[in-house]
N, C-alpha and C positions, 0 to 999 in steps of 0.2 A: 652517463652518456646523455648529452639534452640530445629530445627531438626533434625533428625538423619542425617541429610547429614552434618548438620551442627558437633554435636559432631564426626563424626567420623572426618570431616579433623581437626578438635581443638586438636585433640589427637598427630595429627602427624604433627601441627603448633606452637604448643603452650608448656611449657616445664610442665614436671609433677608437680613441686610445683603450680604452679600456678590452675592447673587441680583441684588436689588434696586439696588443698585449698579451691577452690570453694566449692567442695563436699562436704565437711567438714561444710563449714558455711552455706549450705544449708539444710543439714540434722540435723545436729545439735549435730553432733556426728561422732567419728573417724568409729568405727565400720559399722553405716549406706553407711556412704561414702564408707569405704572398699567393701560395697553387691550391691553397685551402681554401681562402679568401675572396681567391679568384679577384686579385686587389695585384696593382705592382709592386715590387719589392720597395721601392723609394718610397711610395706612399706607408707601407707598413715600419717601416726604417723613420723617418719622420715623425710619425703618430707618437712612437716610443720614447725618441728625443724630447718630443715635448712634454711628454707625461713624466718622463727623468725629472726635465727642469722644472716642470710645477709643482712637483712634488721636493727636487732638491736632496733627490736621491737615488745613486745608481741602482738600477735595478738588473740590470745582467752584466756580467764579466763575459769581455768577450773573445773569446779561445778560437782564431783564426774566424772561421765562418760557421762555428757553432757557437750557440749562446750557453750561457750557464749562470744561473737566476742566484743572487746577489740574498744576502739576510732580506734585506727590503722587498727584496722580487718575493720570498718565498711568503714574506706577510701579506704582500696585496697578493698575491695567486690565492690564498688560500682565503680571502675575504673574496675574493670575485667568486671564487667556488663556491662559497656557501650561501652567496648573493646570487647566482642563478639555479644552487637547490632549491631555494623557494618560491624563486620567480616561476619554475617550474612545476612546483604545488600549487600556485595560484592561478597559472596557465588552463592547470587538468578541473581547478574549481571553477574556473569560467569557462569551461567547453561544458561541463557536467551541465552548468546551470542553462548553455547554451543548447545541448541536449533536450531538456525541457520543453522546449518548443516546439517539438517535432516527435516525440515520443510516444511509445502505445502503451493501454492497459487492458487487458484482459479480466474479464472478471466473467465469475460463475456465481447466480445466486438464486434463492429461492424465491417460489411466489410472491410473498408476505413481506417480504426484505421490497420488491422489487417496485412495490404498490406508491409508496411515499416515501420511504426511509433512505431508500438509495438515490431516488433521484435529488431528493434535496442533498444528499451526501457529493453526488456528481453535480449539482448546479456549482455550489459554491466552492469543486477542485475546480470546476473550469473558468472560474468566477479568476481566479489566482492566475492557471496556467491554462489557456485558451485554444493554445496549440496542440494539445493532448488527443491521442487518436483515443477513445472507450470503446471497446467491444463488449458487449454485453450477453450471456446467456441466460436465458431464466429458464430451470429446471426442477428438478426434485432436489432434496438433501444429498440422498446418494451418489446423484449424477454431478453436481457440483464439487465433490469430495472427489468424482473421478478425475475430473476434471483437470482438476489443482494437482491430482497426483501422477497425468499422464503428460503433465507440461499443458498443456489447453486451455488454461487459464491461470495466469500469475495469483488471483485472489481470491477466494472463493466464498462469500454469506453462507452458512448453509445451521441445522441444527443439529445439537447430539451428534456432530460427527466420532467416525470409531476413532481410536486412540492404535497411532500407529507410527512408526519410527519414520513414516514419508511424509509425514503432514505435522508442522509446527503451527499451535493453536494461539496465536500471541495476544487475543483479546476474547472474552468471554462475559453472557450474562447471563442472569437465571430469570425466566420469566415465568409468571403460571398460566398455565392455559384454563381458559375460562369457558363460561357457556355462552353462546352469541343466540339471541334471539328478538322478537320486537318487545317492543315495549306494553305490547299488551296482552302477549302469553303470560298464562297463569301462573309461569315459576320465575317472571321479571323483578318481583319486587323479596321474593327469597335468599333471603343474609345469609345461610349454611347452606350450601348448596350441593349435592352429590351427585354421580354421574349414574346413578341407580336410578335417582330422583328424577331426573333426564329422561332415563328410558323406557319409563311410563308413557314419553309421548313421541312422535314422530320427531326423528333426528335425522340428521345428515353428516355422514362419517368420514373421515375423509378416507382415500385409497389408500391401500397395504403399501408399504414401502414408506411412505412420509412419516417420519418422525413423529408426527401429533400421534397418526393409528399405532404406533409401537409403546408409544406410552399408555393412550385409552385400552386397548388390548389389553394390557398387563390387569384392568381394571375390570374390565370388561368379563374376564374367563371367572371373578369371584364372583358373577352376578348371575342368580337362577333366571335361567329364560330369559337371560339377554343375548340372544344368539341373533334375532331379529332385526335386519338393517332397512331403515326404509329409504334412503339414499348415502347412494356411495360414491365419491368422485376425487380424482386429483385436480383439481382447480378450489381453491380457498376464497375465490374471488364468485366462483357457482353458490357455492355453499351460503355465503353472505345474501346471493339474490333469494336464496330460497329460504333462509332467515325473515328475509323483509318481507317478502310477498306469498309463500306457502306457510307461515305461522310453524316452521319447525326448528328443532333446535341445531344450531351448526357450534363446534370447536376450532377455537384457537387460540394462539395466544393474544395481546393490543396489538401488536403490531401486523400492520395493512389493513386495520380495521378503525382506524384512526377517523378519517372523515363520517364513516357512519356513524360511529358516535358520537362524532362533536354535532350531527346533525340532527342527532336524536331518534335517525333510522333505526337505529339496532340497542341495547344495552347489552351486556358484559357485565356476567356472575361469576366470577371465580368459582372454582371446582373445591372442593372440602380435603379431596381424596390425596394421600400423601406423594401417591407415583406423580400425579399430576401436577406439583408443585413447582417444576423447576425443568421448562423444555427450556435446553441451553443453546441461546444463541452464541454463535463463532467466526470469525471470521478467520479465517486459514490460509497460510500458505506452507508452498513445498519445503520441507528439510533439506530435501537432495540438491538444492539452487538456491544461487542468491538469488534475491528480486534486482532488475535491475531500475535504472536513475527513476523510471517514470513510475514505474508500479511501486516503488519502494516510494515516491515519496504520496502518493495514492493510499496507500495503506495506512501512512500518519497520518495524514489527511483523515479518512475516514474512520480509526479508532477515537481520533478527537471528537467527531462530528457525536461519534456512535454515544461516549460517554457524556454528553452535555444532551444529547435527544431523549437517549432511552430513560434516565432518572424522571422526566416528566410524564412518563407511563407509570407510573408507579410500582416499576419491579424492584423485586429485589435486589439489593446489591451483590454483584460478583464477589467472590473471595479473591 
């Protein structure tokens, strides 16, 4: 059945014999076709005759004031059919791409994603498709995981999220999380470095619930009289100032710390310790829903971006 979007551009693509034609052997009658058509009978009646003679071939037998489609009738009906199957594929691929230009993406993502990595990932989607509405939330890991699983955001950045039948994880990286401090604390220039070694000196941890604390934790309970916090914050971008300017040590992984170090504000030790080796970055969406045209093509969009950025960090590679 073509849709109305479809018959009306066939009208102004396609030449009237051919139209008129169709109507015709559809209906089964000149008349029917004309009230289809909303065309007069003689103009549909006409049309036909001369697509007979162009062609040089009857195409309906005609049984009082019914038609009935001829060997010839039943070869071109069924090449016009399968010439407006496609027309009508290509119709649905130019609304999609028309689509595009008006379309919204939702995204949930965390601190660290949200610093440099995303927005250059959102420069150059809109660099493409300009019309794009972006919603942006920047939250915790957890809360961006809900996010994506409550419908709230089509896309979600977030780290080590849980492993659950609502959320498809369709791109992933291992990063290590390392020690951030200035360049002239006394554990900057130490090639093995442990997070025991760390906490001989004043640190900045981040708050329970973020990913980084549920990996340091794991580390953290094998450490005598490491029980001691001397700041504690969800904000990764806190932690950084208090790196530069309070000489303590802050964690995370390279990413959103990216300018301080090409600045030389801060250096980055990797951590020794084996939990610490691999906080997995993810981008997620939901299982239970497609993405639709815009987030879907957002998503390509940014797995691209994400794999040509992150190998210049020097993490490890995904399996």
């Amino acid at each position: 059945m073509r849709t109305g979007r479809t018959q009306e551009l066939s009208r102004n693509l396609y030449s009237p014999a051919m139209r008129y034609f169709l109507a015709a052997a559809e209906a089964g009658s000149i008349r029917a076709a004309s009230r289809e058509l909303n065309v007069a009978s003689s103009a549909v009646n006409r049309q036909i005759l001369w697509l007979e003679e162009s062609l040089g071939l009857q195409l309906f037998d005609r049984v009082g004031r019914r038609l009935r489609l001829s060997q010839a009738g039943e070869v071109l009906l069924a090449h016009i059919r399968r010439t407006y199957s496609d027309f009508e594929g290509t119709v649905a691929e130019l609304d999609a791409l028309k689509g595009l230009r008006r379309g919204t993406v939702s995204i949930a993502c965390v601190e660290s994603v949200a610093e440099k990595l995303l927005p250059a990932v959102i420069s150059s989607f809109r660099a493409t498709y300009p019309g794009i509405h972006v919603n942006i939330s920047v939250s915790s890991s957890q809360e961006a995981v809900r996010k994506v699983e409550a419908a709230e955001a089509d896309v979600g950045f977030t780290f080590d999220p849980p492993e659950t039948s609502a959320l498809t994880t369709a791109f992933h990286q291992d990063l290590v999380i390392g020690a951030l401090m200035a360049p002239s604390h006394p554990l900057a220039a130490v090639k093995d470095l442990s997070l025991q070694d760390c906490l001989a000196y004043p640190v900045a941890l981040p708050a329970e619930g973020l990913s980084l604390r549920t990996r340091i934790d794991a580390v953290r309970r094998r450490i005598p009289g490491a029980s001691r916090t001397y700041v504690e914050a969800n904000s990764l971008r806190l932690m950084r100032a208090l790196a530069r300017e309070e000489n303590v040590i802050g964690f995370q992984t390279r990413i959103g710390c990216e300018e301080d170090l090409a600045a030389g504000h801060l250096v980055f030790v990797p951590l020794s310790d084996q939990p610490l080796q691999a906080d997995r970055l993810c981008v997620v969406t939901s299982s239970l829903r497609a993405l639709a045209l815009a987030p879907g093509m957002f998503f390509d969009h940014a797995v691209i971006a994400l794999k040509e950025h992150i190998p210049s960090l020097d993490a490890k590679k995904a399996s």
